[in-house]
PDB file of N, CA, C and O in Angstrom, chain B, residues numbered from 101:
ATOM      1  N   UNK B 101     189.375  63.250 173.998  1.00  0.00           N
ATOM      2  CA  UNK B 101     189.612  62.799 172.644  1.00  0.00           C
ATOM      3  C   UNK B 101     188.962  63.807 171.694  1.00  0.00           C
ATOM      4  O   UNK B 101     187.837  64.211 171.988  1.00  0.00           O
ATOM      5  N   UNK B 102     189.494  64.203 170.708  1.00  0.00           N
ATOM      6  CA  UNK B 102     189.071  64.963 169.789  1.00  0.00           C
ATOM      7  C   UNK B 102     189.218  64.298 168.377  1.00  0.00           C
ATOM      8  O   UNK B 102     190.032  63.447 168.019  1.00  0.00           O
ATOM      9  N   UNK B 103     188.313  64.852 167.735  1.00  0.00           N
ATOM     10  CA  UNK B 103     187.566  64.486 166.375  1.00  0.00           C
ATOM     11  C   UNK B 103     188.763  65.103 165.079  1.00  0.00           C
ATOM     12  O   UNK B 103     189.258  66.223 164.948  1.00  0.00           O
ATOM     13  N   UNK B 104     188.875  64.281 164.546  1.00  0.00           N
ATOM     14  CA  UNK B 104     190.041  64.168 163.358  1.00  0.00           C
ATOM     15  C   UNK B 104     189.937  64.457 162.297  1.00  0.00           C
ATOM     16  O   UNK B 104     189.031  63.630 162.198  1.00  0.00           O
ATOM     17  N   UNK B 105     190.030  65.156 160.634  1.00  0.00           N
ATOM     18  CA  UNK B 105     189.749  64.826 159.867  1.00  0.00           C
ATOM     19  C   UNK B 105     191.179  64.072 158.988  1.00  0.00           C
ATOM     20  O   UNK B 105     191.083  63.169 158.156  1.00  0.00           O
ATOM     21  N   UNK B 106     192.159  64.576 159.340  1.00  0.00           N
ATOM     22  CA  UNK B 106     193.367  63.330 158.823  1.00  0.00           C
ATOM     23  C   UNK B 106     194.555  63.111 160.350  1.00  0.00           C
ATOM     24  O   UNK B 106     194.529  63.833 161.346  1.00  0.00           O
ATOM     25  N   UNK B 107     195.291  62.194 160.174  1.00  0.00           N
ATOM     26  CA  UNK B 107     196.235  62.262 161.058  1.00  0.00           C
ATOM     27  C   UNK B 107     197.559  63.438 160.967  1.00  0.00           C
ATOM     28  O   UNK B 107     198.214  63.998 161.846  1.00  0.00           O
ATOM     29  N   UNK B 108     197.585  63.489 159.756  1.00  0.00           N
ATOM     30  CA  UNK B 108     198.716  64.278 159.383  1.00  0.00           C
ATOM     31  C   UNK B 108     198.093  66.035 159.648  1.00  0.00           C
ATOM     32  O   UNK B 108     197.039  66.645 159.466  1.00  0.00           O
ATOM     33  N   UNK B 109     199.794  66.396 160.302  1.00  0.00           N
ATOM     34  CA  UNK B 109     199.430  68.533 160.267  1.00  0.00           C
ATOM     35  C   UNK B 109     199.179  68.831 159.054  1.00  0.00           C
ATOM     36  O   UNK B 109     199.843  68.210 158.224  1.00  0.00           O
ATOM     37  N   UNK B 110     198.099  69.921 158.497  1.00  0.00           N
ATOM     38  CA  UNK B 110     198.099  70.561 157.965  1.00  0.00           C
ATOM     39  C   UNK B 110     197.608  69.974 156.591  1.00  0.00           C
ATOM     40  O   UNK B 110     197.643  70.662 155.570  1.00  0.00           O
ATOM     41  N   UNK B 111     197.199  68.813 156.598  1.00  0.00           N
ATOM     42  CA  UNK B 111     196.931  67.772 155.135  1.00  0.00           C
ATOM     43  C   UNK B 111     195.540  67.199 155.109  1.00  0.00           C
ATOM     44  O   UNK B 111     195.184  66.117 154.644  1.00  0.00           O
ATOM     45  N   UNK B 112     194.528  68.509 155.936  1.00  0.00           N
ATOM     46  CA  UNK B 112     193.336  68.182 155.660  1.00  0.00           C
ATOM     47  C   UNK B 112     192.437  68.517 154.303  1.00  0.00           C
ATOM     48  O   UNK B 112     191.655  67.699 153.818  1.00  0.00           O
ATOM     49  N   UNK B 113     192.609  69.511 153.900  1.00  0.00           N
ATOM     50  CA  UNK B 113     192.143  70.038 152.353  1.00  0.00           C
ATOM     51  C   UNK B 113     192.455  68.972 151.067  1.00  0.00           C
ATOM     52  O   UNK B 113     193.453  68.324 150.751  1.00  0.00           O
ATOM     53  N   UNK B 114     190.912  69.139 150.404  1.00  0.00           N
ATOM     54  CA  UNK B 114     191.430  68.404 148.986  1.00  0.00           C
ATOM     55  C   UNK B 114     191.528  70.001 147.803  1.00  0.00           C
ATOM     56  O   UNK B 114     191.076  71.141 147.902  1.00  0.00           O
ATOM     57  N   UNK B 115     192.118  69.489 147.060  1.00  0.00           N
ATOM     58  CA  UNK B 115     192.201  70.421 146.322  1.00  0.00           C
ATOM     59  C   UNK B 115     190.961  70.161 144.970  1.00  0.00           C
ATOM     60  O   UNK B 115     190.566  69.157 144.377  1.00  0.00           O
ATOM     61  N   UNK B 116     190.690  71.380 144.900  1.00  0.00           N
ATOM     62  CA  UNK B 116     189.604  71.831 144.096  1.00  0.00           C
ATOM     63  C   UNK B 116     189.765  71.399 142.690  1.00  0.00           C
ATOM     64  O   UNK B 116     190.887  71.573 142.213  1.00  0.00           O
ATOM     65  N   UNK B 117     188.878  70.880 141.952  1.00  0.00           N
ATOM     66  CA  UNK B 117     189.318  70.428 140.256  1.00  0.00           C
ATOM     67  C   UNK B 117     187.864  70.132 139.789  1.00  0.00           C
ATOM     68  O   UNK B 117     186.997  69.288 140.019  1.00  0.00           O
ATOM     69  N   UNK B 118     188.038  71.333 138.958  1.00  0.00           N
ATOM     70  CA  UNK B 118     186.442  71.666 137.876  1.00  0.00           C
ATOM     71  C   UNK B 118     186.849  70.648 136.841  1.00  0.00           C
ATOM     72  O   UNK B 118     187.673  70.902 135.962  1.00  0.00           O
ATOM     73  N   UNK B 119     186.094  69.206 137.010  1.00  0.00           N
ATOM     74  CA  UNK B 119     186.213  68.329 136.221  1.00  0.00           C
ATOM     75  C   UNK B 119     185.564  68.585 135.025  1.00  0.00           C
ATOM     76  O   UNK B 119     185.883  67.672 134.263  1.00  0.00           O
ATOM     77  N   UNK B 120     184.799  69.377 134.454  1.00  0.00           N
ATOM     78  CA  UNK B 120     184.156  70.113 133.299  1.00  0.00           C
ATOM     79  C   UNK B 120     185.258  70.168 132.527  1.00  0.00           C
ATOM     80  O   UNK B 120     185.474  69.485 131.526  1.00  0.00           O
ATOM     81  N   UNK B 121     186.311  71.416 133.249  1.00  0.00           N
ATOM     82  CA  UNK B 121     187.459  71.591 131.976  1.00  0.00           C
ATOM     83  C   UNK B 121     188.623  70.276 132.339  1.00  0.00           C
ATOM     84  O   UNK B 121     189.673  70.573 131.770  1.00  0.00           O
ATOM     85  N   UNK B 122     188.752  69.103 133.001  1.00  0.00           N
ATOM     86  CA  UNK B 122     189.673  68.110 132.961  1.00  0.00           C
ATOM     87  C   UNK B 122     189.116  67.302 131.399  1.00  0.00           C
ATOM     88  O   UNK B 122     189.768  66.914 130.430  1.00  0.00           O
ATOM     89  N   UNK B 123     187.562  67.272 131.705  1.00  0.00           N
ATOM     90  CA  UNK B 123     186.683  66.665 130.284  1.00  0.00           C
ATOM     91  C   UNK B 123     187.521  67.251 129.401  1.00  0.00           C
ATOM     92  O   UNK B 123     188.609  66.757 129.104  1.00  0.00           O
ATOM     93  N   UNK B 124     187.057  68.380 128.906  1.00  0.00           N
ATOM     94  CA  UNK B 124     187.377  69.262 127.529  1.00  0.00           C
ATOM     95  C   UNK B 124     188.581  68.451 127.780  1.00  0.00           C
ATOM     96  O   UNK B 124     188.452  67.232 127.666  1.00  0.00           O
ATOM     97  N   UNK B 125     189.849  68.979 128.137  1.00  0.00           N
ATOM     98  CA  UNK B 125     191.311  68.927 128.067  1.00  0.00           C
ATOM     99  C   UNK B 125     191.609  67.289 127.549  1.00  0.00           C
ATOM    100  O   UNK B 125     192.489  67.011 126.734  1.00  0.00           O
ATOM    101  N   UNK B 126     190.805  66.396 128.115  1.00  0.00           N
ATOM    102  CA  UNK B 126     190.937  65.180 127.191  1.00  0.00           C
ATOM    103  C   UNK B 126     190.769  64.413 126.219  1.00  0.00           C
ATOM    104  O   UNK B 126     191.433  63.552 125.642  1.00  0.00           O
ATOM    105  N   UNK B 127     189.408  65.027 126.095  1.00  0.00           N
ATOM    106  CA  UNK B 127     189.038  64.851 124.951  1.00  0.00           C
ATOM    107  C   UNK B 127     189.231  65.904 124.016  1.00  0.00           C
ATOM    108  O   UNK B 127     188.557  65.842 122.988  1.00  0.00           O
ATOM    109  N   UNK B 128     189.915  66.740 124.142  1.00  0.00           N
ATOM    110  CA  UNK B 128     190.764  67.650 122.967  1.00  0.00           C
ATOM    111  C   UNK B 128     192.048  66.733 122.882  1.00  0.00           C
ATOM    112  O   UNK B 128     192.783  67.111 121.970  1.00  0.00           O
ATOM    113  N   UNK B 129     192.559  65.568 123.614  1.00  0.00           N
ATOM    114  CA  UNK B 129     193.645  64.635 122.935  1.00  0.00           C
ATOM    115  C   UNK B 129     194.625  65.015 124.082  1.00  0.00           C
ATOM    116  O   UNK B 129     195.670  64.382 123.937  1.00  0.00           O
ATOM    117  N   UNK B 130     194.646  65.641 124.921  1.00  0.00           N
ATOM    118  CA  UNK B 130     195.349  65.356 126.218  1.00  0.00           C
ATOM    119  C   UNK B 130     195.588  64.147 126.737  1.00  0.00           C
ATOM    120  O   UNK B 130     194.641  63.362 126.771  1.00  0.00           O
ATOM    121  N   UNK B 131     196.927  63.714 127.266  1.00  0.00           N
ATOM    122  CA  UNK B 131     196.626  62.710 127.947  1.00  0.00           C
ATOM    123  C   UNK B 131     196.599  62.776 129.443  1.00  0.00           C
ATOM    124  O   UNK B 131     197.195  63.741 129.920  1.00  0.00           O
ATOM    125  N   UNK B 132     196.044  61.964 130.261  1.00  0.00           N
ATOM    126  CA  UNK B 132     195.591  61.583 131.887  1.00  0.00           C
ATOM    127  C   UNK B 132     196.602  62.401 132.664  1.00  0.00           C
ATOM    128  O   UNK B 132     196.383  63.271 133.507  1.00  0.00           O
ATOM    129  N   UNK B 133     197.987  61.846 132.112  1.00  0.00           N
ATOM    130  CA  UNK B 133     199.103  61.942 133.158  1.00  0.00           C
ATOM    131  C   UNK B 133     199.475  63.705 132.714  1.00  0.00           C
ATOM    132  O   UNK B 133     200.106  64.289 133.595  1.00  0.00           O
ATOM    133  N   UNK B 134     199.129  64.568 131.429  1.00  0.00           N
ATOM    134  CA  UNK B 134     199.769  65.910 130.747  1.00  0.00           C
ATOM    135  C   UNK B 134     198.537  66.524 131.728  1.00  0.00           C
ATOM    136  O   UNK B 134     198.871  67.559 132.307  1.00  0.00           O
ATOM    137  N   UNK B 135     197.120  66.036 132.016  1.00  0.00           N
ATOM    138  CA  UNK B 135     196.439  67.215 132.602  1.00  0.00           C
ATOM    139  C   UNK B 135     196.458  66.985 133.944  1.00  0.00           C
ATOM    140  O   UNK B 135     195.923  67.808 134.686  1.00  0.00           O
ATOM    141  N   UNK B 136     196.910  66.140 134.327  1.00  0.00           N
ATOM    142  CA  UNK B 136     196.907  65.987 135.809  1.00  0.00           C
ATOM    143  C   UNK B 136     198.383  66.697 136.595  1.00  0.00           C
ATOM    144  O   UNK B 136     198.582  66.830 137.802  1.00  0.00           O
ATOM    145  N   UNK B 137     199.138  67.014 135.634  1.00  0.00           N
ATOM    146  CA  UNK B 137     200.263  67.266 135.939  1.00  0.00           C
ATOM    147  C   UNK B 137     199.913  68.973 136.170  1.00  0.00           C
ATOM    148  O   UNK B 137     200.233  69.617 137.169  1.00  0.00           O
ATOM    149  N   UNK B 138     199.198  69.483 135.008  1.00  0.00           N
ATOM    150  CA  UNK B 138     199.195  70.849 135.043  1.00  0.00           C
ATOM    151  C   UNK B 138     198.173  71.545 136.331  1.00  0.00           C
ATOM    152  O   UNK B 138     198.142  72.623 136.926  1.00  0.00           O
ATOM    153  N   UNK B 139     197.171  69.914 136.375  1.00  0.00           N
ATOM    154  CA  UNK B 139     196.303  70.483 137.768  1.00  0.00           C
ATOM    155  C   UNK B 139     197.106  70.582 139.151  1.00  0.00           C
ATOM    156  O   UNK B 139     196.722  71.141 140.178  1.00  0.00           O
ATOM    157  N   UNK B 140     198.444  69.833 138.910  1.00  0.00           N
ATOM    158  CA  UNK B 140     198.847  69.407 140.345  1.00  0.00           C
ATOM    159  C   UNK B 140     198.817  68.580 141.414  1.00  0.00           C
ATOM    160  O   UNK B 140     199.385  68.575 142.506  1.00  0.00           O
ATOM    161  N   UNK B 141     197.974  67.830 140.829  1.00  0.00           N
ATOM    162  CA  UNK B 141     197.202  66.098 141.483  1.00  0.00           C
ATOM    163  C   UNK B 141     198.203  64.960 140.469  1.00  0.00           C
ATOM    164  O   UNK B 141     198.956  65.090 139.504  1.00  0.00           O
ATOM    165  N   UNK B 142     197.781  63.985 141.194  1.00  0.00           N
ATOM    166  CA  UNK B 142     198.399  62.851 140.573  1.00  0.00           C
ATOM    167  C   UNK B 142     197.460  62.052 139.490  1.00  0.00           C
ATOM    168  O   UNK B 142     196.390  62.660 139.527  1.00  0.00           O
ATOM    169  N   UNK B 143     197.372  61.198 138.735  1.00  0.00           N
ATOM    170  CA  UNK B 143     196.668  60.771 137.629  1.00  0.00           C
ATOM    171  C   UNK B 143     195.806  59.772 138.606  1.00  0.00           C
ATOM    172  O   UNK B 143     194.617  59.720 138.289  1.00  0.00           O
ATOM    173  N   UNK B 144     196.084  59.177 139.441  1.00  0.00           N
ATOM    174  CA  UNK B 144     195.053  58.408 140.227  1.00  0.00           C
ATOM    175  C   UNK B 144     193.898  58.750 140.682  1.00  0.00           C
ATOM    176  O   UNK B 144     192.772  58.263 140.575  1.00  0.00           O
ATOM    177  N   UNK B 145     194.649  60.338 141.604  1.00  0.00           N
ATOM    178  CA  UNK B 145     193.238  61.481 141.873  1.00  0.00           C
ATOM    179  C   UNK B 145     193.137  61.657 141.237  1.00  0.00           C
ATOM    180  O   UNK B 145     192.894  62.851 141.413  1.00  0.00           O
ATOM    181  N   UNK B 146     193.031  61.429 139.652  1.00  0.00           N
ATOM    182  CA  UNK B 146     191.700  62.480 138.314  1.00  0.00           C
ATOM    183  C   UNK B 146     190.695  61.033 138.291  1.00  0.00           C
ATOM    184  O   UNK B 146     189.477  60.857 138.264  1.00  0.00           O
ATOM    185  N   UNK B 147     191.767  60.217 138.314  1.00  0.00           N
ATOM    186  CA  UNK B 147     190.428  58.807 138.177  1.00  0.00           C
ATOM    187  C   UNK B 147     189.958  58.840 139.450  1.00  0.00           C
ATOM    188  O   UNK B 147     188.826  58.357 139.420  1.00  0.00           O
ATOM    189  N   UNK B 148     190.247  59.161 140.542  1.00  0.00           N
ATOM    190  CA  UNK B 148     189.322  58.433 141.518  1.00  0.00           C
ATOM    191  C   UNK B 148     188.489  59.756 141.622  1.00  0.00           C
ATOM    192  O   UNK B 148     187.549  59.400 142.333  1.00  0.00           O
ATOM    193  N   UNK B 149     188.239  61.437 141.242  1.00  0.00           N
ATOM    194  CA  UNK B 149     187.270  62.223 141.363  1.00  0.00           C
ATOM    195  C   UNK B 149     186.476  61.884 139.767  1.00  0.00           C
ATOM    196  O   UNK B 149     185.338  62.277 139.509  1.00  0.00           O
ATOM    197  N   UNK B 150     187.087  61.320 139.088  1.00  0.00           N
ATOM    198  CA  UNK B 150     186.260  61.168 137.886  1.00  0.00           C
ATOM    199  C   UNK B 150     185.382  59.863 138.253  1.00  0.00           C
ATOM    200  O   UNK B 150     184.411  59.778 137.500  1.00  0.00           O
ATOM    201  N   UNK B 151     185.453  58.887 139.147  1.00  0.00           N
ATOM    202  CA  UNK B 151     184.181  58.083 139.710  1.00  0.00           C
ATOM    203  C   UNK B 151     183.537  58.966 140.281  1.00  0.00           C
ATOM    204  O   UNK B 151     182.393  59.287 139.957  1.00  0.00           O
ATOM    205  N   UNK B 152     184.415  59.641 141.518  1.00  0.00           N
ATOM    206  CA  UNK B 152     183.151  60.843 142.404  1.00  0.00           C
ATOM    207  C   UNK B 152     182.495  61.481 141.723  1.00  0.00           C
ATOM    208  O   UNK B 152     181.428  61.769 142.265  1.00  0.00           O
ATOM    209  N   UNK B 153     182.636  61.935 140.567  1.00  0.00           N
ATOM    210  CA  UNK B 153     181.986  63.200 139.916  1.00  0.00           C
ATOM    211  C   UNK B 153     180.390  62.442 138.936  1.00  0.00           C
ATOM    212  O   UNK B 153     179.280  62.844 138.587  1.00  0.00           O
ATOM    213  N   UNK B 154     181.420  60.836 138.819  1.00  0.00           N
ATOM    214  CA  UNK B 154     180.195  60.395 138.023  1.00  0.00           C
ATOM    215  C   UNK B 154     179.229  60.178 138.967  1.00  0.00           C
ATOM    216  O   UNK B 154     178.148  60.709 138.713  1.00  0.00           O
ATOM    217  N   UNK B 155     179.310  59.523 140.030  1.00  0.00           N
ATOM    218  CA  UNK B 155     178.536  58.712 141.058  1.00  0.00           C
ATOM    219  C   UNK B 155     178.021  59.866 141.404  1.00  0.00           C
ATOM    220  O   UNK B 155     177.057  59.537 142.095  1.00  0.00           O
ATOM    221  N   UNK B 156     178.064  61.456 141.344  1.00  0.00           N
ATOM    222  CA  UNK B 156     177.238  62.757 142.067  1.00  0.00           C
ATOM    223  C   UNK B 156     176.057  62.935 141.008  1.00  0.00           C
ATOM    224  O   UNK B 156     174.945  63.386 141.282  1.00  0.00           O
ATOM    225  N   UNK B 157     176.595  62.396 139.434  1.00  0.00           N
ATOM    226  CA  UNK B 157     176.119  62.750 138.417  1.00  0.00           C
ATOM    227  C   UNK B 157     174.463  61.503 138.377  1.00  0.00           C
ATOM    228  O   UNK B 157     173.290  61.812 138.166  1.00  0.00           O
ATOM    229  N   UNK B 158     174.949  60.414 138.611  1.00  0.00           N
ATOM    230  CA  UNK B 158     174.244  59.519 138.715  1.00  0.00           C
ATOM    231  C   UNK B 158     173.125  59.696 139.921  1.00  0.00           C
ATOM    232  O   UNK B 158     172.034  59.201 139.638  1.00  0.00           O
ATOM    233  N   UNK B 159     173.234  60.405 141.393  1.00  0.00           N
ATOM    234  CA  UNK B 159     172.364  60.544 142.458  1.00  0.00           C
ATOM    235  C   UNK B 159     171.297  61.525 141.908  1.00  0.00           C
ATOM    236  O   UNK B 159     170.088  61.550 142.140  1.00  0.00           O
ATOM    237  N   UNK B 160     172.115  62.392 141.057  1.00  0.00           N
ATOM    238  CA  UNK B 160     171.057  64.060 140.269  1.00  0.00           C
ATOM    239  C   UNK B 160     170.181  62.985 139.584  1.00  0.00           C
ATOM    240  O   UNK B 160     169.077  62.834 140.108  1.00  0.00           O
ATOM    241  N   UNK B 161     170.409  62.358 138.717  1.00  0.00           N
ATOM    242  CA  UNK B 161     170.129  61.763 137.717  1.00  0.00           C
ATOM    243  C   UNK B 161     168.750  61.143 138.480  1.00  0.00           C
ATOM    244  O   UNK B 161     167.633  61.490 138.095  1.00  0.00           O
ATOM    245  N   UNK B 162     168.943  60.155 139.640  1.00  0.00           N
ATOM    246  CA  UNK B 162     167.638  59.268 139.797  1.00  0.00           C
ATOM    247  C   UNK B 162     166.906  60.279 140.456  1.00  0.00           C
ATOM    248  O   UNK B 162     165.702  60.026 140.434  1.00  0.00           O
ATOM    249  N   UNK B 163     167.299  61.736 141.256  1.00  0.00           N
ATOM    250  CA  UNK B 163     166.334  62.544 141.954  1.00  0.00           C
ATOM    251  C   UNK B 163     165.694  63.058 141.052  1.00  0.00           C
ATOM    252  O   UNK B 163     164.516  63.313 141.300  1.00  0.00           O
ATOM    253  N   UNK B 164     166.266  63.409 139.623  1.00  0.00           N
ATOM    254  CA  UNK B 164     165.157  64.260 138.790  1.00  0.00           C
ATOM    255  C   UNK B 164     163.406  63.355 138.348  1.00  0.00           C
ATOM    256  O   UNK B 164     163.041  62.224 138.028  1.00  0.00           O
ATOM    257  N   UNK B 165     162.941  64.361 138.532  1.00  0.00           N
ATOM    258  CA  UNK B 165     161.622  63.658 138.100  1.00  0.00           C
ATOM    259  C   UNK B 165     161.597  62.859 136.163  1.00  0.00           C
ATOM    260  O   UNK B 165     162.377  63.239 135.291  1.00  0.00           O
ATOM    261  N   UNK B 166     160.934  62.188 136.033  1.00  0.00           N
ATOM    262  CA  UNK B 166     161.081  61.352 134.706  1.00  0.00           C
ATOM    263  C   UNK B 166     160.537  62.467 133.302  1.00  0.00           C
ATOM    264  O   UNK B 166     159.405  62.939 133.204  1.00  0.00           O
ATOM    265  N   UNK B 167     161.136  62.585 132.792  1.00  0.00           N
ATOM    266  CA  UNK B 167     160.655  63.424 131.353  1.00  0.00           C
ATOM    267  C   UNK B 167     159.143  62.985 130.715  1.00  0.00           C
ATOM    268  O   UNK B 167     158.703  61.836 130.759  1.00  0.00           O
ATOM    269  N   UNK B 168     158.411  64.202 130.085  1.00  0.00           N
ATOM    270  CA  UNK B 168     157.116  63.257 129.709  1.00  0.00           C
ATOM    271  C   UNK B 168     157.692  62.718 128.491  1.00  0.00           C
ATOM    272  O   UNK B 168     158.738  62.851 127.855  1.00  0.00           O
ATOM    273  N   UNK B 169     156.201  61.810 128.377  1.00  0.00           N
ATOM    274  CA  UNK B 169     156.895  61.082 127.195  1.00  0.00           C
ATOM    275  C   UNK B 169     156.961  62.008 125.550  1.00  0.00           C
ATOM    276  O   UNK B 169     157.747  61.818 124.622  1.00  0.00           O
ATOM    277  N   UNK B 170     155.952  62.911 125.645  1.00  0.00           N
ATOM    278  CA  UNK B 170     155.949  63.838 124.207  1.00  0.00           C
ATOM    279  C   UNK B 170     157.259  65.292 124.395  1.00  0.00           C
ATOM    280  O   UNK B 170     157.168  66.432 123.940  1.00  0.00           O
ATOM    281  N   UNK B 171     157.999  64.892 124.935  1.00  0.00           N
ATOM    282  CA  UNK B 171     159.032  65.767 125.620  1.00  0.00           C
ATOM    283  C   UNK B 171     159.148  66.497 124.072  1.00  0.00           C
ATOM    284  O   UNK B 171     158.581  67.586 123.988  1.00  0.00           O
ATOM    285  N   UNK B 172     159.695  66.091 123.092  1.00  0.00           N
ATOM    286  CA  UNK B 172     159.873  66.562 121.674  1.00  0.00           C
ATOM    287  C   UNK B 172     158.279  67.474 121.144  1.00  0.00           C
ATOM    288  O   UNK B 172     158.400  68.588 120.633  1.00  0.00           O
ATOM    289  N   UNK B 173     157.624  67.185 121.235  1.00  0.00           N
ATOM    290  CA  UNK B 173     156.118  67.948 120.830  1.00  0.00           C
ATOM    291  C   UNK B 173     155.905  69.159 122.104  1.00  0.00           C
ATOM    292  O   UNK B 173     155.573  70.255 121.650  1.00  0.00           O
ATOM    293  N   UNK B 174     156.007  69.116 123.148  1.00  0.00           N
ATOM    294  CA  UNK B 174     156.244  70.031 124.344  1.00  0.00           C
ATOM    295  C   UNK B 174     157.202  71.069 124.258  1.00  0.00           C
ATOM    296  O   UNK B 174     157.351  71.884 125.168  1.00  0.00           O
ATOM    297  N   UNK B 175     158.140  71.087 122.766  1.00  0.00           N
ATOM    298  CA  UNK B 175     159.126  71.909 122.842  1.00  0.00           C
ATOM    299  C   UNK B 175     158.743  72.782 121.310  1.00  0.00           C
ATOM    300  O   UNK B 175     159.226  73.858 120.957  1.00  0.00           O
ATOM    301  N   UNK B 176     157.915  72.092 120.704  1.00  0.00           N
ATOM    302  CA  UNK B 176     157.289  73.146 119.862  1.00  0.00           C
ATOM    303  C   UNK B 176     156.370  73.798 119.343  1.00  0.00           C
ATOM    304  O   UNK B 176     155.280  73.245 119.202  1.00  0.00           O
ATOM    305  N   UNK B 177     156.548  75.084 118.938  1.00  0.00           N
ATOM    306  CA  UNK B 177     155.884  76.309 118.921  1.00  0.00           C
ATOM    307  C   UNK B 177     153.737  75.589 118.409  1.00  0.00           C
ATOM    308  O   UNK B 177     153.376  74.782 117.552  1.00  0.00           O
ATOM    309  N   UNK B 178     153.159  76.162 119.134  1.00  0.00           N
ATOM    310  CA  UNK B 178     151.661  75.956 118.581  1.00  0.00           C
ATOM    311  C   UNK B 178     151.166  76.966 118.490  1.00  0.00           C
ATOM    312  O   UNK B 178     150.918  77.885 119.270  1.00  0.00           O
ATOM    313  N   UNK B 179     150.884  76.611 116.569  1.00  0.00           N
ATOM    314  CA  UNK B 179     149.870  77.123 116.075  1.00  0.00           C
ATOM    315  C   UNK B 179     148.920  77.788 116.013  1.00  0.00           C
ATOM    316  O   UNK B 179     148.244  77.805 114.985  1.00  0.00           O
TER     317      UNK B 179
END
C-alpha cells in the first residue's frame, strides 16, 4: 500500500495565490467572482484560502510575544 496525496493523476498541487494582492484587488472595488477569475481558482477557493490565510495570521499573532505597555514612548527620540 502506498501513501496518497489525492486519488486523482496528476491533481496533487494547489495553486499558489499571494493573498496580499487578492486584498488590494478588492478592496480597490473588485468583485470576489472578477479576481478569482483572473487568478484562475474558483470564488469558493479565495474564501476558503482567505480563512487559511486568516487562521495562519491568527497562530503568528498568539506566538508573538505581548507589546510593552509604553510601546508609544519606546518609539521616541530622547533627549
Amino acid at each position: 500500500m502506498e501513501r496518497r496525496k489525492t486519488l486523482k493523476n496528476g491533481r496533487g498541487s494547489r495553486k499558489q495565490i499571494d493573498m496580499k494582492k487578492v486584498y488590494q484587488e478588492l478592496d480597490s472595488g473588485r468583485s470576489v467572482q472578477s479576481v478569482a477569475k483572473e487568478w484562475g481558482v474558483s470564488p469558493s477557493t479565495l474564501h476558503r484560502r482567505h480563512h487559511e490565510y486568516q487562521a495562519g495570521l491568527a497562530l503568528i499573532m498568539e506566538e508573538l510575544p505581548p507589546l510593552p505597555e509604553d510601546i508609544e514612548t519606546s518609539f521616541q527620540k530622547k533627549e
